[in-house]
Structures are given as structure tokens and as C-alpha cells.
C-alpha atoms as one frame of an Amber mdcrd trajectory, in Angstrom:
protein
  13.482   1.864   8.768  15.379   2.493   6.143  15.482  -0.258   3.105  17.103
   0.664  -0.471  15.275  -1.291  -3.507  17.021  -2.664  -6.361  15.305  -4.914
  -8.065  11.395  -5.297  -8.993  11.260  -8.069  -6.699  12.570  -6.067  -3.664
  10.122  -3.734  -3.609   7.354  -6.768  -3.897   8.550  -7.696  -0.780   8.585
  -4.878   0.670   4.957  -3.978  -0.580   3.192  -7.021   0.665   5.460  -7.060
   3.841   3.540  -3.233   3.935   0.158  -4.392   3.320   0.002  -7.288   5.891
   1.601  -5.180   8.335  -1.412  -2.788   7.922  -4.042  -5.192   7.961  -5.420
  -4.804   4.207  -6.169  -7.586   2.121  -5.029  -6.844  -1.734  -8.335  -6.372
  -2.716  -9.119  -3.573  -0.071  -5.626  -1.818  -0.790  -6.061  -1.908  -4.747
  -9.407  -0.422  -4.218  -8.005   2.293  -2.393  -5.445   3.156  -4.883  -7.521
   2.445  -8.199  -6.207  -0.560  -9.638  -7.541  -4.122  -9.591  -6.856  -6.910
  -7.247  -4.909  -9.221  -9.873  -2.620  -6.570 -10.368  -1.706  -5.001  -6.703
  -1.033  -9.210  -6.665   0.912  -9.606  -9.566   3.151  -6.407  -8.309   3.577
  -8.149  -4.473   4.258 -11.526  -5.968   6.919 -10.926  -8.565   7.437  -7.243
  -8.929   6.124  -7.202 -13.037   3.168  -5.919 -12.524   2.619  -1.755 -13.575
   1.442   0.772 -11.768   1.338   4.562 -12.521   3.483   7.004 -10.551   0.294
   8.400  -8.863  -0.454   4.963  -8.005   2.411   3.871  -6.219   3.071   6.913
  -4.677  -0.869   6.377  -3.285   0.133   2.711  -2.125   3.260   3.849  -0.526
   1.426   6.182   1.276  -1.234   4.010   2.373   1.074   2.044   3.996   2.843
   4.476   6.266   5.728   4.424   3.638   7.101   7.419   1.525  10.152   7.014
  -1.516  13.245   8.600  -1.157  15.557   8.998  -3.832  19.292   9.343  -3.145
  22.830   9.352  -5.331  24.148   5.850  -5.447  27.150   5.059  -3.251  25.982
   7.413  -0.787  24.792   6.728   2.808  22.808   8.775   5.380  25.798   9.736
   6.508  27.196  11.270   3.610  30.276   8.509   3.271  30.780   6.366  -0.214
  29.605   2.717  -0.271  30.568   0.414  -2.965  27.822  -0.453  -5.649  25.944
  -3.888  -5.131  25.659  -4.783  -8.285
């Protein structure tokens, strides 16, 4: 699966969509990272919440996930795609 973020609230979804899938409850997956409860929630809920690199990088991790960082307007493939914003 392959989903590109661009917006704070897109990655919420895609966190919490995470944890559930893994069967954590926000309190057990902030605990695991080292940072409270109220904030792993505020991040899922509306992507404001903030986290240190480490931290995410720990979360995403936790999850089965890992970041990849690409040049816009380019695919997998290698072909140009127009901007969405």
C-alpha cells in the first residue's frame, strides 16, 4: 500500500486507521512510543498534535508502516503527475 500524505489531517487518518488495524488502544501505542495518551489522540483526531521525529518514526514503525520521501510530481514509475494542490 502505497498512500502519499498532504495534509496534517491525512496522516491522522492514516495513523489511527494504523493503530486499530493493529489492535492497540492509544494509550498502549503512546506508551510504547513515549508520549501521552491525549496527545497520540489529539495527532489521530485532527493531525495538530506534535510529535518528535524519533517519535513518529517509532509509531510508524510500530504499526508495520515506514515514511518514504519522494520528489513531487513523480510516481513509482518514474512518469510526471500534476500537483494536487
Amino acid at each position: 500500500m502505497k498512500i502519499i500524505v498532504h495534509t496534517p489531517a491525512g496522516l491522522a487518518e492514516i495513523l489511527q486507521s494504523a493503530r486499530k488495524a493493529s489492535g492497540m488502544t492509544q494509550a498502549q501505542a503512546a506508551a510504547r512510543v513515549g508520549i501521552g495518551q491525549p496527545r497520540l489522540s489529539a495527532l489521530e483526531t485532527i493531525g495538530t498534535a506534535s510529535i518528535s521525529l524519533d517519535q513518529m518514526l517509532a509509531l510508524l514503525a510500530l504499526y508495520g508502516l515506514e515514511l518514504c520521501v519522494q520528489s513531487r510530481g513523480t510516481t513509482a514509475a518514474g512518469s510526471a503527475e500534476q500537483p494536487e494542490w
